[in-house]
C-alpha positions in Angstrom: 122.0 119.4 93.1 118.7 120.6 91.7 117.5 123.8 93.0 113.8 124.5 93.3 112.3 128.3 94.5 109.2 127.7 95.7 107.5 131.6 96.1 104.1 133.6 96.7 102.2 131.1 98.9 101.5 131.7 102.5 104.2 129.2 104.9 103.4 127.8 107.9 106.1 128.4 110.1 106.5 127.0 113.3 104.9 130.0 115.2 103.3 132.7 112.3 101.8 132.0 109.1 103.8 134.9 106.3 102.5 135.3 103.3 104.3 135.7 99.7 107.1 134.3 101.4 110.0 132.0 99.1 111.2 129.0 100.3 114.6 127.1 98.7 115.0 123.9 98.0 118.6 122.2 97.1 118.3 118.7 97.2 116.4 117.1 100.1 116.9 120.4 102.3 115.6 123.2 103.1 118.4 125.6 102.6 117.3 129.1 103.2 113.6 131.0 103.9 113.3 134.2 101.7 116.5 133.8 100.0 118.5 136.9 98.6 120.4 134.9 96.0 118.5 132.0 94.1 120.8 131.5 91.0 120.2 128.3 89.3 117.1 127.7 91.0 113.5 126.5 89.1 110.6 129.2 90.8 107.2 127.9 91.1 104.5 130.4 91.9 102.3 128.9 94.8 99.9 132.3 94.8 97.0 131.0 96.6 98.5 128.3 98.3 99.3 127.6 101.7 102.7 126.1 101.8 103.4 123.2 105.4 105.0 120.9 106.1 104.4 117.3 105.2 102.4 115.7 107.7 103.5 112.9 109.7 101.1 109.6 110.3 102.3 107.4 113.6 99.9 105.2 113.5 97.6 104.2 110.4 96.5 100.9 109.8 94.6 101.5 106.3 97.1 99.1 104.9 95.5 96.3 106.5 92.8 97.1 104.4 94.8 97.3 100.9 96.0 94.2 101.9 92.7 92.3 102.9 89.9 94.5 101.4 87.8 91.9 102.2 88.0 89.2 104.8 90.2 86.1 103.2 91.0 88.2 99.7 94.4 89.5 99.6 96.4 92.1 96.9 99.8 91.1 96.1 102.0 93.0 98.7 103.5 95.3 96.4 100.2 96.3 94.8 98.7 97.4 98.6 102.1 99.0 99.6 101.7 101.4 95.9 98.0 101.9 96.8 98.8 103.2 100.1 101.6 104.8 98.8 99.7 107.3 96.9 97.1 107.5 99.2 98.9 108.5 101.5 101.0 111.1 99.3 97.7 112.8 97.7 96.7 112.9 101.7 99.3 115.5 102.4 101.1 112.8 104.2 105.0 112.7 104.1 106.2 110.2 106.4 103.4 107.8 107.5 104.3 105.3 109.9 101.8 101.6 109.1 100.8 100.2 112.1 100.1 96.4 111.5 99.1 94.0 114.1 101.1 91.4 115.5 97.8 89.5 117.6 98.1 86.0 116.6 94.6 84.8 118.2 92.9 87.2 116.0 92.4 86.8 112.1 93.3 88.1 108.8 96.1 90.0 108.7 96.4 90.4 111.8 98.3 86.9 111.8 101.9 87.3 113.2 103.6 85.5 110.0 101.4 87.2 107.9 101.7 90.6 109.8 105.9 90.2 109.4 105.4 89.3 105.9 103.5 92.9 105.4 106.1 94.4 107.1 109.2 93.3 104.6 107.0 94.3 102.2 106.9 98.1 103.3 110.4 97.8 103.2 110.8 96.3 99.6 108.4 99.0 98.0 110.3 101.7 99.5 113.0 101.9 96.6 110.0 102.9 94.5 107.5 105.1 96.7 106.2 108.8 96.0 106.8 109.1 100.3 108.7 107.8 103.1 107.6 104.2 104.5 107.8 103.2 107.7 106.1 100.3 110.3 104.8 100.6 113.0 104.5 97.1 115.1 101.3 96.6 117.3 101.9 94.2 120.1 99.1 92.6 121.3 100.4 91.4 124.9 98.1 88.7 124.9 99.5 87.1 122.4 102.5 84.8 123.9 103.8 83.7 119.8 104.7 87.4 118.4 107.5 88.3 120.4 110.4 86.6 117.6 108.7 88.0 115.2 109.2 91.6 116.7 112.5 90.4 117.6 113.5 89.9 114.3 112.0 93.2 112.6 113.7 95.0 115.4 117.3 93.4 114.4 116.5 94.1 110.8 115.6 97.4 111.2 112.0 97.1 109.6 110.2 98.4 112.4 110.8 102.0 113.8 107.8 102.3 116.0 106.6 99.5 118.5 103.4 99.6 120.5 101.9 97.8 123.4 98.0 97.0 123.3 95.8 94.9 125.6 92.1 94.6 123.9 91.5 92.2 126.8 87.7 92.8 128.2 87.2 94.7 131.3 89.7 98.0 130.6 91.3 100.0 128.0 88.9 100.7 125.1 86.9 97.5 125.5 85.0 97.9 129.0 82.9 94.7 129.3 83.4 91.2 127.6 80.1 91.5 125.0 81.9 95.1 123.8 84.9 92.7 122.7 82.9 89.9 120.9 80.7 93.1 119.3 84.1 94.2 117.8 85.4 91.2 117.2 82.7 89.6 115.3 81.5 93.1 113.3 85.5 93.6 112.1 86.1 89.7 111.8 82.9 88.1 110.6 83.3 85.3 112.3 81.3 82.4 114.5 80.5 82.3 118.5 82.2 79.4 118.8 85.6 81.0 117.3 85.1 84.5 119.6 84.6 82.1 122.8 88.1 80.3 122.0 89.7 84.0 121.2 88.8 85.4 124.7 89.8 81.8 126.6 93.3 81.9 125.1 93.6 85.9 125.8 92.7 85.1 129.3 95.4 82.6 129.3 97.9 84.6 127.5 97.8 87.3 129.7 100.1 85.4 132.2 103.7 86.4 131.2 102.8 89.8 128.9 105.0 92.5 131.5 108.0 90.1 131.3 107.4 89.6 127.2 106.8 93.4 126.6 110.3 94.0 129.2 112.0 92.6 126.9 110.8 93.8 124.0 111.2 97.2 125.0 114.7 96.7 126.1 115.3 95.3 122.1 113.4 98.7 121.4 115.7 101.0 123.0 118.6 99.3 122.0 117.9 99.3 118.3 117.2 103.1 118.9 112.9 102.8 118.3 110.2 104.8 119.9 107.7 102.8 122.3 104.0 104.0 122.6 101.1 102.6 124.7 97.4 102.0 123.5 94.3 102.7 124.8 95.9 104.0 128.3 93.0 104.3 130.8 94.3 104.9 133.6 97.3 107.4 135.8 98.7 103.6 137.0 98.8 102.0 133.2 100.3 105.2 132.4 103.5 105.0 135.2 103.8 101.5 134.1 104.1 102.1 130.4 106.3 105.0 131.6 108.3 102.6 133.5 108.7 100.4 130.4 110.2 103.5 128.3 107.0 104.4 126.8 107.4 108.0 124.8 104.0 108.3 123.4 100.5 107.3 124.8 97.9 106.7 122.4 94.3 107.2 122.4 94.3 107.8 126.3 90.1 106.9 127.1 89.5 109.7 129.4 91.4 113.1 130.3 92.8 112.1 133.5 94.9 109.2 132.2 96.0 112.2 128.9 96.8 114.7 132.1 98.8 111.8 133.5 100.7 111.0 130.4 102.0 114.3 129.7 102.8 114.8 133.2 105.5 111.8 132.8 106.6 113.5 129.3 104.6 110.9 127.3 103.5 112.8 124.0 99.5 111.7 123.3 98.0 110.9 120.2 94.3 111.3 119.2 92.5 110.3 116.1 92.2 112.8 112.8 88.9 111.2 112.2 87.4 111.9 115.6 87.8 115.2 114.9 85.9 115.3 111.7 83.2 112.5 112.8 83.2 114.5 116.2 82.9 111.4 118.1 84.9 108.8 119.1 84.4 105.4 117.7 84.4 103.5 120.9 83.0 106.3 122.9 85.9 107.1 124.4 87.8 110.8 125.3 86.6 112.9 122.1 90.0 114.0 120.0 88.5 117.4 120.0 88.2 117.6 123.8 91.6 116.7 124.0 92.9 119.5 122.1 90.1 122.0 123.7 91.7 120.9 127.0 95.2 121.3 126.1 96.4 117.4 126.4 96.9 116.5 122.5 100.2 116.7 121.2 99.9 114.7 118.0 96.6 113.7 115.7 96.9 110.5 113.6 95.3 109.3 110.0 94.2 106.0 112.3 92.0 104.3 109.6 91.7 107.1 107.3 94.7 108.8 106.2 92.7 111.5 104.3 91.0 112.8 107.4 94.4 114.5 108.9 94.8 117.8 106.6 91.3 118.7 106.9 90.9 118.5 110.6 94.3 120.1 110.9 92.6 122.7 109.0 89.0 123.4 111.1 90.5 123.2 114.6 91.5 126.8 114.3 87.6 127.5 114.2 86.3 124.4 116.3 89.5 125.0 119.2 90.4 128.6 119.1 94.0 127.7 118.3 96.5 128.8 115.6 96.7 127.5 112.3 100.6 126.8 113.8 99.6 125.2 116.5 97.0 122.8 114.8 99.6 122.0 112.0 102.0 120.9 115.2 99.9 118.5 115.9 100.4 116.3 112.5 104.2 117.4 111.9 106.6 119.1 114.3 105.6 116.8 117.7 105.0 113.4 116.0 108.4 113.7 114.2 110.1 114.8 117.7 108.0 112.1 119.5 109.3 109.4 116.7 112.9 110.8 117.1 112.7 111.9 113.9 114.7 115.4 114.2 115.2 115.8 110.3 111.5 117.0 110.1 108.3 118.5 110.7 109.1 122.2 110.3 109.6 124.4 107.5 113.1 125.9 108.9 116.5 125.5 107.5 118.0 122.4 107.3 114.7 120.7 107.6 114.2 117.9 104.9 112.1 119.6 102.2 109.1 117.6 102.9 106.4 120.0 102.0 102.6 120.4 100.4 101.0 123.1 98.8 97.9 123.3 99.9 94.6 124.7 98.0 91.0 125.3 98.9 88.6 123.5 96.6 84.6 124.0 97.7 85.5 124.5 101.0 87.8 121.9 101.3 91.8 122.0 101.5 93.4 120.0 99.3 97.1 118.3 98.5 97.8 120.1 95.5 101.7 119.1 95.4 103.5 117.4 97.4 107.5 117.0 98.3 109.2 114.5 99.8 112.6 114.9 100.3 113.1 117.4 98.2 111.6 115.4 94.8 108.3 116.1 93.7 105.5 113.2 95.1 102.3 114.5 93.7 101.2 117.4 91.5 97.2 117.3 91.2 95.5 119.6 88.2 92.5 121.6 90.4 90.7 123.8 88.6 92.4 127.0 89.4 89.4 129.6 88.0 
């Protein structure tokens, strides 16, 4: 197996940053940290360079907009999945998990068939993509049509995430009934008339979703994929979800329902881009408060998958934490909350998904990028 000796850069290690440390590849593994014997091995100087881990995405749903760029105009699968591919790759981003929405009374992709489709389609660009691929299923439990759709990407392993979200007016992240129709017509360009028949058949819907999303957890668990909650606003949505086998709480509106989700072991995830906007979209818990008050575990690419690295890298400055600890948050505790044990630290054993990272005008920058071992990007920065 190909040997690569990757020296001189500073490593991010799960505790302590060390610099002109060598890390060795052999295949897709990690195999030793500052090797004594590297016979056979290709050395690439990273002086300069900040060497991490590749960071992990749970939940992104740029895809959608590969797909769809505009409302009604769609890209050949294949084409968005490459797009994203190497979006995603010159991001920094290693495994990124696509979150597509299965919420039949909405529109565009966002279609069940449509959203299943997109999902296969992950799978059949996989063979040829710079990182690793994966879906993660939205389930809108309003919608009473998308469980067999689930069902089936559950039994054919294409989905290795599921998530339950309610965008029904009056909690969660849309408080009043006009906040809904705001979104809904700004994101889907469409008529009052359409909005008013969205919000009768979620009303209706609703009926029915805890016994629909009981049984799609159960299908979770037993096809071994991690459940997350969305928009969690309060300590009693949180013991429900909990109840339901819920691992990971995302975008938790307000700190006491975060405090409440860790408290029942549910890892929380917060927004990359809040932290750079400083702001929450919906006016929600900030992602920076989060971290400031100790409840965020992981950060997500959301709908911009090149906002992760560099908020990763100002939170030591904004939150008073470790470069370690901020890297955490977009590696080591999404892969543990996903189950994925393989990854997320540079430490022996660990698949060699890994970027070098360099500091152009101020900001950080993928300058190459592993995954699995084989190269994924290499980007030519001016390195005067």
């Amino acid at each position: 197996m190909k040997r690569i000796l990757l020296t001189h850069a500073s490593v991010v290690l799960a505790d302590e940053v060390r610099d002109d440390l060598a890390v060795l590849i052999e295949g897709e593994r990690i195999v030793a940290i500052d090797p004594e014997t590297t016979t056979g091995a290709l050395e690439m100087n990273l002086a300069g360079r900040l060497l991490m881990p590749g960071l992990i995405d749970l939940h992104c749903d740029a895809l959608e907009k590969e797909v769809e760029p505009r409302p009604g105009v769609h890209f050949p699968l294949d084409f968005a999945c490459a797009q994203a591919d190497k979006r995603n790759a010159a991001a920094g981003i290693t495994t990124v998990f696509h979150a597509l929405s299965f919420a039949n009374h909405e529109l565009g992709v966002r279609n069940n068939a449509f959203a299943a489709e997109i999902a296969r389609g992950i799978h059949d660009w996989q063979p040829h993509a710079l990182i690793d691929n994966r879906v993660h299923a939205r389930y809108e439990i309003t919608d009473e049509t998308a469980p067999p759709y689930l069902s089936g990407l559950l039994r054919d392993g294409l989905a290795h995430l599921i998530s339950f979200m309610d965008h029904s007016p009056g909690q969660g992240q849309f408080r009043d009934v006009e906040a809904y129709r705001q979104y809904l017509a700004k994101t889907y360009k469409t008529d009052e008339a359409a909005l008013d028949e969205i919000l009768q058949r979620k009303a209706e819907a609703a009926q029915g979703a805890l016994a629909r999303m009981q049984v799609l957890a159960d299908e979770a668990r037993m096809h071994g994929v991690a459940i997350a909650s969305h928009d969690d606003d309060s300590p009693t949505k949180v013991a429900a979800v909990k109840a339901l086998g819920a691992v990971v709480s995302e975008f938790p509106i307000n700190l006491e329902t975060a405090q409440a989700a860790r408290s029942a072991g549910l890892a929380t995830l917060f927004g990359a881009p809040n932290i750079l906007r400083g702001k929450s979209q919906s006016g929600n818990m900030r992602a920076l408060d989060a971290v400031l008050a100790g409840v965020a575990d992981c950060l997500c690419g959301d709908y911009s998958p090149a906002a992760l690295l560099p908020s990763v890298m100002r939170l030591p400055e904004l939150a008073g934490i470790t470069l370690p600890q901020a890297v955490t948050l977009v590696t080591c505790n999404p892969a543990r909350a996903a189950g994925l044990l393989d990854r997320g630290e540079i430490a022996v054993g660990k698949r060699a998904d890994l970027i070098a990272v360099k500091q152009m005008g101020g900001l950080p920058q993928a300058e190459r990028v592993w995954s699995g071992g084989k190269p994924a990007l290499t980007a030519h920065f001016d390195h005067a």
